[in-house]
matplotlib code that plots the C-alpha trace (Angstrom):
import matplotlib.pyplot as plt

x = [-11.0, -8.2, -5.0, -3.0, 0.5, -1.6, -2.9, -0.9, -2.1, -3.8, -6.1, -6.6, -9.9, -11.6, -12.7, -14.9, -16.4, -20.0, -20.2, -24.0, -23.2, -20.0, -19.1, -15.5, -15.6, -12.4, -12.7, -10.0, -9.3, -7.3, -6.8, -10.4, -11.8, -14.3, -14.0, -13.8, -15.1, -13.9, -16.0, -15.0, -17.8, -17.2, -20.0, -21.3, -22.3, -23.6, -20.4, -20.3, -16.7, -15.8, -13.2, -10.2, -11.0, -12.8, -9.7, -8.0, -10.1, -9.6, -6.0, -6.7, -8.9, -6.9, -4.1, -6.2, -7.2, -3.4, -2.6, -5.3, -5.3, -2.2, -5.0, -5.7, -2.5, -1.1, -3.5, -1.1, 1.5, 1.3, 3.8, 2.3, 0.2, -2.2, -4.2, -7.4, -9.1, -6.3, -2.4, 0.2, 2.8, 6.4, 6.6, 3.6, 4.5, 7.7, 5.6, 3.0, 6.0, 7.7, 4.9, 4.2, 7.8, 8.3, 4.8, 4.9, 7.8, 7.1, 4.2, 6.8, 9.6, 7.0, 6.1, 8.8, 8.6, 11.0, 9.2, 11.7, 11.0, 7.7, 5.6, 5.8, 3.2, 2.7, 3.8, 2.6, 3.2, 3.6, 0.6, 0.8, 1.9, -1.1, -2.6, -3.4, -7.5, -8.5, -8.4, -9.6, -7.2, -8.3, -6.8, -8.5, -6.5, -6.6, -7.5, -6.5, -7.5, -3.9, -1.7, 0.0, -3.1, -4.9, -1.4, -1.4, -5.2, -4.3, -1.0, -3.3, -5.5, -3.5, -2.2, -5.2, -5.5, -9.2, -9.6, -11.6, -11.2, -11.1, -11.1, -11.6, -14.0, -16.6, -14.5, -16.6, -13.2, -12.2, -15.2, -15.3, -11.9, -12.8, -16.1, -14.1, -12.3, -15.3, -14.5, -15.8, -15.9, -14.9, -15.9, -14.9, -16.4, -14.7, -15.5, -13.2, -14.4, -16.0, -14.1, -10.9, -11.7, -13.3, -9.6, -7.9, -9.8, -9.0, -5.4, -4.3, -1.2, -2.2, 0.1, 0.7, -0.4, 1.0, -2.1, -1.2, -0.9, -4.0, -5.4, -3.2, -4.9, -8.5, -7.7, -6.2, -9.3, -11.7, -9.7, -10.2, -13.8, -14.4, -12.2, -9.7, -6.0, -4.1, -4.0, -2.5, -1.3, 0.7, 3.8, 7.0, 10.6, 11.0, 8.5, 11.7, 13.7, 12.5, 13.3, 16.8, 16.6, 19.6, 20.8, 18.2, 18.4, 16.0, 12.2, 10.4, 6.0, 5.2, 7.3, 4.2, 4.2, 8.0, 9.8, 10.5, 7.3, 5.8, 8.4, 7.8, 3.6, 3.4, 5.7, 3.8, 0.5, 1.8, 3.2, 0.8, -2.4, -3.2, -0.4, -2.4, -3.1, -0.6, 0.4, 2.1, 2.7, 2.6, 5.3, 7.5, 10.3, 9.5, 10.6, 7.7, 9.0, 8.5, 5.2, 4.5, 6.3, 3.6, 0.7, 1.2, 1.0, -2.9, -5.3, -8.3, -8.2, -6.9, -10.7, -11.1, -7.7, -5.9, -3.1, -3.8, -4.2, -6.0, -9.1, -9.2, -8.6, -11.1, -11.6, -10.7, -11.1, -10.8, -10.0, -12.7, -11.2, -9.2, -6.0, -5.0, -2.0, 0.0, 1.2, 3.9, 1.5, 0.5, 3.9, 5.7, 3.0, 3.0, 6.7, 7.0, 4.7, 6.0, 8.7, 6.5, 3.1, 2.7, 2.6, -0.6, -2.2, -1.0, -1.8, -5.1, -5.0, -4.2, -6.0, -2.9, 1.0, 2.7, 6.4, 5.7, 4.7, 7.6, 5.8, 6.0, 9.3, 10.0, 7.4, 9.7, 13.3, 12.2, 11.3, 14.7, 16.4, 17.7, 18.2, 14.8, 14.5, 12.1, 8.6, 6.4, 4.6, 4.3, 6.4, 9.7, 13.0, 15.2, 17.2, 14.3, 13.1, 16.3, 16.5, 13.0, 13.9, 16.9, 14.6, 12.7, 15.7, 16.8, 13.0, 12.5, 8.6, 9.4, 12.6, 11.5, 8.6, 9.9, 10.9, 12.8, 14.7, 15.5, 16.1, 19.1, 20.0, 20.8, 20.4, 21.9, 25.2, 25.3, 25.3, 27.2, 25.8, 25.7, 22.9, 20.7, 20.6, 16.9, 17.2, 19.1, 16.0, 13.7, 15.3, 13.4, 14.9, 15.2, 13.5, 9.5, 7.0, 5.6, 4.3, 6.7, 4.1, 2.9, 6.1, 7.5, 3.9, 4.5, 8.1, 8.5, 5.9, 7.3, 10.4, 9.2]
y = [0.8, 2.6, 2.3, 3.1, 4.5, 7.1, 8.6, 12.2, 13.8, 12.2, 15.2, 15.8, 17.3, 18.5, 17.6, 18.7, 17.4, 18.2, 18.6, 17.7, 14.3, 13.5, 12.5, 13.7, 13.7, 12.6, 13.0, 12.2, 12.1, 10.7, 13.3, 14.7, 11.2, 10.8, 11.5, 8.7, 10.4, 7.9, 8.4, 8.8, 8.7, 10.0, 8.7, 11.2, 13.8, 16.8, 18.2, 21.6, 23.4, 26.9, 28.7, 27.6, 23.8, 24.0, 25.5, 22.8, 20.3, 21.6, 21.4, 17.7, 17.3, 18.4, 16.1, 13.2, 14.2, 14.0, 10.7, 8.7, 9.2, 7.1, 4.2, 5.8, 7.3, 3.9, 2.8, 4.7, 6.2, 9.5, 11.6, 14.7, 15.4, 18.8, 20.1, 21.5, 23.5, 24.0, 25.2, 23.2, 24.4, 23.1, 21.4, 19.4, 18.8, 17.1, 14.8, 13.6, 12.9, 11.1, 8.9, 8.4, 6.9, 5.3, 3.5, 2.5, 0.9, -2.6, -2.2, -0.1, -3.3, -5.8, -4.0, -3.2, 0.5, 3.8, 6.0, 8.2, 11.7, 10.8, 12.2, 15.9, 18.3, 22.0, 24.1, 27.5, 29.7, 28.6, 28.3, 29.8, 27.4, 25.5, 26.8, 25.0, 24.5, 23.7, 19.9, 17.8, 15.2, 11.7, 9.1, 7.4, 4.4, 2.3, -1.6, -3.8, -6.8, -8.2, -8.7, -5.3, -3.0, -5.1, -4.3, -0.6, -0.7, -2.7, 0.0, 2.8, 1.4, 0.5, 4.3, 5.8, 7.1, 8.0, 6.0, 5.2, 2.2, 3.0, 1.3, 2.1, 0.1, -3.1, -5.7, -8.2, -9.3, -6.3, -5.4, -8.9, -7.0, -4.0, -4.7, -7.5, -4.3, -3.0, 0.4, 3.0, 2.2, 4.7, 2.8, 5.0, 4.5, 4.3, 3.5, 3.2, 4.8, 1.9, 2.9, 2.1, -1.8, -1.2, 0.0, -2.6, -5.3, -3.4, -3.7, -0.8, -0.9, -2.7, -3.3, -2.6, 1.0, 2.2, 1.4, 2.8, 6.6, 6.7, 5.3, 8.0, 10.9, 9.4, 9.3, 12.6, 14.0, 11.8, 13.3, 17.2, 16.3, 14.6, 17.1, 14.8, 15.6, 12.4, 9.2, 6.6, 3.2, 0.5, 0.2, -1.4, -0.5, -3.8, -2.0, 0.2, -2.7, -4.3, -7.0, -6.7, -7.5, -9.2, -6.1, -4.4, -3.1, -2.4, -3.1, -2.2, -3.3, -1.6, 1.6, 3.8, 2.1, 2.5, 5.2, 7.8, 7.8, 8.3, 10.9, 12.8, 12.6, 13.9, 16.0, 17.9, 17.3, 19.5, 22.3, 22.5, 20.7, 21.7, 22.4, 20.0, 16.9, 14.3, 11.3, 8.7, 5.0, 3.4, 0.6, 2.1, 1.1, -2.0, -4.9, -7.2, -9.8, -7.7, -7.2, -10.7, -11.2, -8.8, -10.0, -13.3, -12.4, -12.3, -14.7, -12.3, -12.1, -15.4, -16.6, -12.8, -11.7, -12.4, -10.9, -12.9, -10.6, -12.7, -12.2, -8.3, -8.7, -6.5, -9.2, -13.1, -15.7, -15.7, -18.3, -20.2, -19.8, -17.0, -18.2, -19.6, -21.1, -21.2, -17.2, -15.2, -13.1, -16.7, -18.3, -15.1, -14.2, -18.1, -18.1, -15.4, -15.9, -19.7, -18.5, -16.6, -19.0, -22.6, -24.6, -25.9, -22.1, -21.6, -24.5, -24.1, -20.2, -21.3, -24.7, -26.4, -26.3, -24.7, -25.5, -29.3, -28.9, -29.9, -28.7, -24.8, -25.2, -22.7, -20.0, -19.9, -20.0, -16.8, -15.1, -16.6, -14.8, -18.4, -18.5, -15.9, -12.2, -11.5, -11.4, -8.5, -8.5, -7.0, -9.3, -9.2, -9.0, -12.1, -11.6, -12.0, -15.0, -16.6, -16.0, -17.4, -20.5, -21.1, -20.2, -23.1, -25.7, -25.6, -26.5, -29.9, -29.5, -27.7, -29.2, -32.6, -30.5, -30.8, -27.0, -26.6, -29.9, -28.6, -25.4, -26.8, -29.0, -27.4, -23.6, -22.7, -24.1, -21.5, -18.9, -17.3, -18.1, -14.5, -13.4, -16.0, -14.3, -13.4, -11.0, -8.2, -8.0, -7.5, -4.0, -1.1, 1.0, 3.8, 7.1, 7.6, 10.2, 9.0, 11.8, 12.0, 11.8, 8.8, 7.0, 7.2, 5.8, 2.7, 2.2, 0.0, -2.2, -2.8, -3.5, -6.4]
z = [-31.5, -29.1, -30.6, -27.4, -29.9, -31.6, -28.6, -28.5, -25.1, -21.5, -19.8, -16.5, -17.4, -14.1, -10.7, -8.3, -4.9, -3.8, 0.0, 0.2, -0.9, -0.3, -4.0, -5.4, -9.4, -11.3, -15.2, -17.7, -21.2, -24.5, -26.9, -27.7, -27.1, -24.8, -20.9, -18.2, -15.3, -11.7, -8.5, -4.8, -2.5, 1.5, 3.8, 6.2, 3.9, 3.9, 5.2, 6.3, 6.3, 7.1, 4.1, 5.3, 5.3, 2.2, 0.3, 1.8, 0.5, -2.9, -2.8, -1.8, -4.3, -7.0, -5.6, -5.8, -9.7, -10.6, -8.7, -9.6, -13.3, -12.9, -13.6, -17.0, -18.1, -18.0, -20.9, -23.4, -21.7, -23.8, -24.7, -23.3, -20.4, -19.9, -17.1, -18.5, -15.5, -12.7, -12.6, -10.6, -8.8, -9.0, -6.3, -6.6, -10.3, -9.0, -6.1, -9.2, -11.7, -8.8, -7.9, -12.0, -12.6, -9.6, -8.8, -12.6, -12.6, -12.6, -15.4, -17.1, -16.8, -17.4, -20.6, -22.2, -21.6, -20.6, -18.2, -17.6, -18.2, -20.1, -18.0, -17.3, -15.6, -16.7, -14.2, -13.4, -10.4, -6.6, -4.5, -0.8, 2.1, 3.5, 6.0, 9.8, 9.3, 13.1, 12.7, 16.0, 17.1, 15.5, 13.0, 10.2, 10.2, 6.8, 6.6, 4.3, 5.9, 6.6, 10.1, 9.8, 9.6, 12.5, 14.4, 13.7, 15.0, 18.8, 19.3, 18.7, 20.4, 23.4, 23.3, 23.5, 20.3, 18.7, 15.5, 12.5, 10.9, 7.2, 3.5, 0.0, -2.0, -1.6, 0.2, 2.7, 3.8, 4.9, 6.1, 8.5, 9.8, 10.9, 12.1, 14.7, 15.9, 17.6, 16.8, 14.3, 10.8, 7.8, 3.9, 1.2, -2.2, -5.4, -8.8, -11.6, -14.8, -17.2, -20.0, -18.8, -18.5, -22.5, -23.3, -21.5, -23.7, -27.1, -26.0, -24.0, -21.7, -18.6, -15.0, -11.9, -10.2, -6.8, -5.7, -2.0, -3.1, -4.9, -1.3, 0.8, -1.1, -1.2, 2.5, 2.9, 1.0, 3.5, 6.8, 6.0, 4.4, 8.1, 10.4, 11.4, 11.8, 11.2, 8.1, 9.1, 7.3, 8.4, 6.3, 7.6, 6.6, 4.6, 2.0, 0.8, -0.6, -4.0, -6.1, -7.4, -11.5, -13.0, -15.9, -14.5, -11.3, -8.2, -9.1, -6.4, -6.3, -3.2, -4.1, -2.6, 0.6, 0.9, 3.0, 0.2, -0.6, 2.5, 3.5, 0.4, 0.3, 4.1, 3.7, 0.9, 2.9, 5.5, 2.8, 0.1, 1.7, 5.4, 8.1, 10.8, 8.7, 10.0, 7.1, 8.8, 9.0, 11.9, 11.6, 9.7, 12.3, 12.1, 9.6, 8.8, 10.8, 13.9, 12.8, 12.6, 15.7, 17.4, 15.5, 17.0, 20.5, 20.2, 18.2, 18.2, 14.6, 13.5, 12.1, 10.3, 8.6, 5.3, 3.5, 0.6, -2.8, -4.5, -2.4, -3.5, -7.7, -9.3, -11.7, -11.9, -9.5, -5.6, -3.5, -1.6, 1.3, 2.8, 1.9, -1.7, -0.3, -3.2, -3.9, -2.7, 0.1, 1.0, 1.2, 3.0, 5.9, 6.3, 6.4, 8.8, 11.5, 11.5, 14.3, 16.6, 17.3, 18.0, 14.6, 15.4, 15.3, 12.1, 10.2, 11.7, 10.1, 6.8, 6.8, 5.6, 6.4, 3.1, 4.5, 3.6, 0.3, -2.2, -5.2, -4.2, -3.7, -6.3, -4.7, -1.8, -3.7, -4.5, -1.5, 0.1, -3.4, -4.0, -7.8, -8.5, -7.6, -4.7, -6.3, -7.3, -4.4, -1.0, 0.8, 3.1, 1.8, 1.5, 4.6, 6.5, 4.8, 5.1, 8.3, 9.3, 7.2, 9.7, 12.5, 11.8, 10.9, 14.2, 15.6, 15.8, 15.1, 12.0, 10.3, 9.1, 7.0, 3.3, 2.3, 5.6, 4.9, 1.8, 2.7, 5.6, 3.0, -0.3, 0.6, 4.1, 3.4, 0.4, 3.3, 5.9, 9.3, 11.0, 8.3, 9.3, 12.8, 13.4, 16.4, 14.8, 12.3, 15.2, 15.9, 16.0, 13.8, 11.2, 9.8, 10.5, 11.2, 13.7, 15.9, 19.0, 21.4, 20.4, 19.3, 22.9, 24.2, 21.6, 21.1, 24.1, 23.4, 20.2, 21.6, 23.5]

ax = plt.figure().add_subplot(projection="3d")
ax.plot(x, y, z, "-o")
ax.set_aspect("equal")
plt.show()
């Protein structure tokens, strides 16, 4: 049986990627246990590559190693970490122990457990800056079957821009997605080590990974496997804020799709991976109620999308439908698309109107912060619920529905009027790395 407190050491034991079929090898281990060896398949193979883009896909592939044995790690959290068949330089030491602390955090507060400084690489000498590797000028644009990638895919595009519509693993939702787009289609295979659902049932640590990083490097790997110079997701600027813990602090779920992250993976992309690969998220400017604002200016892909989680658990139940209706992804993308289309459209989207339920009251107390922390999930911060809550009291087809009654009734008089504005959170604003090109080509539309 794994006894998770006795394990001593987690091993990065040794990757490799075989051109001729596309298939990336991840293998890990406890101790001297047994290795758990994780899969990434490319389509498209074989893939020829002259010596410059081939050291460059080693450097991605030994990225990936180290961020996705975050998955395993987590089943002991071991006191020491070794690299078996590779060195690391400082820098990307301090990337990989960034990602570790900060994408565990909320399996490390739901747990119990003190990450920091647990988890420290070997480092050995620098390696030399990347080299530019002749890249051609297309995006492989990830799809998670939600409103914010299917807005990233219309601005590109609108602009122009040559794109791949890409995703990592066997969903049929996602699949519905990106086959509605009409445009190329990218599905990158990966399979999780068996052993590590065996440890999870003898009692092994178990949470939430930052799930988003481990996709950014599969995709990174996928782009300079394929020749492609940009990966691009479609996180907004409301992913940086978390949920704030009462003796605590900030506890922030989507950590990897927020803006340190991204500034610090592209970053290192660019320095230690290959000069011409461009990591970017589209909507970073954006707060997620301008993305729902700009979602809902076309119904194209009302019938096909659904930021619903519950549809894409590895294990459990799903929902019959598209939407489960009753958790926070549910309640929020409900919630915030309820200003910008007719009420009849959305109810029509989710097959039932959430906001005149009485019994999820609570579920939406704690997206508005009202007496809960914002939940662990990817949703808006509590501004912007707040302020599409007010939104709808002043509506008159919206404010006899029960949780917007309430909400005028009990919550807004707890709360100053001039942060329930909803146009100031519209703005387009704040850090990105958007190319500039292409940011001046979209900004305007965005604006609208």
């Amino acid at each position: 049986m794994f006894d998770r407190d006795s394990v001593a050491v987690f091993r990065f034991v040794r990757c490799d990627f075989a051109a001729d079929t596309g298939v990336a090898r991840l293998v890990y281990a406890f101790d001297d246990g047994p290795e758990m060896t994780e899969t990434v398949t490319v389509p498209g193979a074989p893939f020829p590559m002259e010596d410059a883009r081939a050291d460059a896909v080693q450097r991605a592939l030994r990225l990936l190693h180290l961020v996705a044995g975050v998955s395993y790690y987590k089943a002991a959290v071991p006191p020491r970490v070794a690299i078996d068949s590779y060195a690391v330089d400082a820098e990307t030491a301090a990337l990989v122990e960034s990602i570790y602390l900060h994408g565990l955090g909320e399996f490390a507060y739901r747990n119990g457990l003190d990450l920091r400084g647990r988890f420290s690489l070997p480092v050995a000498a620098p390696l030399a800056p990347a080299q530019a590797v002749g890249l051609r000028r297309h995006a492989l644009v990830a799809i998670g079957g939600g409103k914010d990638s299917l807005v990233s895919i219309e601005a590109l595009r609108k602009a122009a821009v040559a794109e791949t519509i890409t995703w990592i693993g066997g969903s049929q939702l996602i699949r519905a997605c990106a086959e509605r787009t009409g445009l190329p289609m990218l599905n990158i295979g990966r399979t999780l080590a068996p052993e590590l659902f065996e440890l999870n049932r003898q009692g092994a640590w178990n949470g939430h990974i930052p799930v988003t990083a481990v996709n950014s490097a599969i995709m990174v790997l996928a782009a300079l496997v394929r020749g492609v110079d940009q990966v691009v997701f479609s996180n907004e600027r409301s992913a940086s804020y978390g949920s704030q813990i009462a003796g605590t602090g900030e506890v922030n779920h989507q950590w990897s799709k927020g803006w340190a992250f991204e500034k610090a993976f592209g970053e290192h992309v660019q320095r230690h991976v290959a000069a011409d690969l461009h990591y970017y998220s589209l909507l970073r400017p954006l707060s997620e109620l301008a993305v729902a604002r700009q979602f809902a200016r076309n119904d194209y892909y009302d019938a096909h999308f659904s930021s619903c989680n519950r549809n894409f658990h590895i294990l459990g139940e799903r929902p019959v439908n598209r939407w489960c209706g009753v958790c926070p992804k549910c309640h929020f993308v409900f919630l915030a698309l309820a200003p910008f289309m007719p009420k009849t459209r959305l109810v029509r989207i989710f097959g039932r109107n959430l906001l005149d339920d009485a019994e999820q009251a609570g579920g939406f107390d704690a997206l508005l912060e009202f007496q809960d922390h914002k939940p662990f999930e990817c949703v808006g911060e509590g501004r912007e619920s707040r302020a599409a809550m007010a939104a709808l009291a002043t509506r008159p087809e919206w404010r006899e529905d029960a949780l917007v009654k309430r909400f005028a009734n009990l919550i807004q008089p707890t709360l100053a009027a001039d942060e329930l504005r909803l146009e100031p959170l519209l703005g387009i604003d704040g850090e990105h790395r958007i190319p500039a090109t292409l940011w001046e080509r979209l900004r305007a539309d965005f604006a609208a």
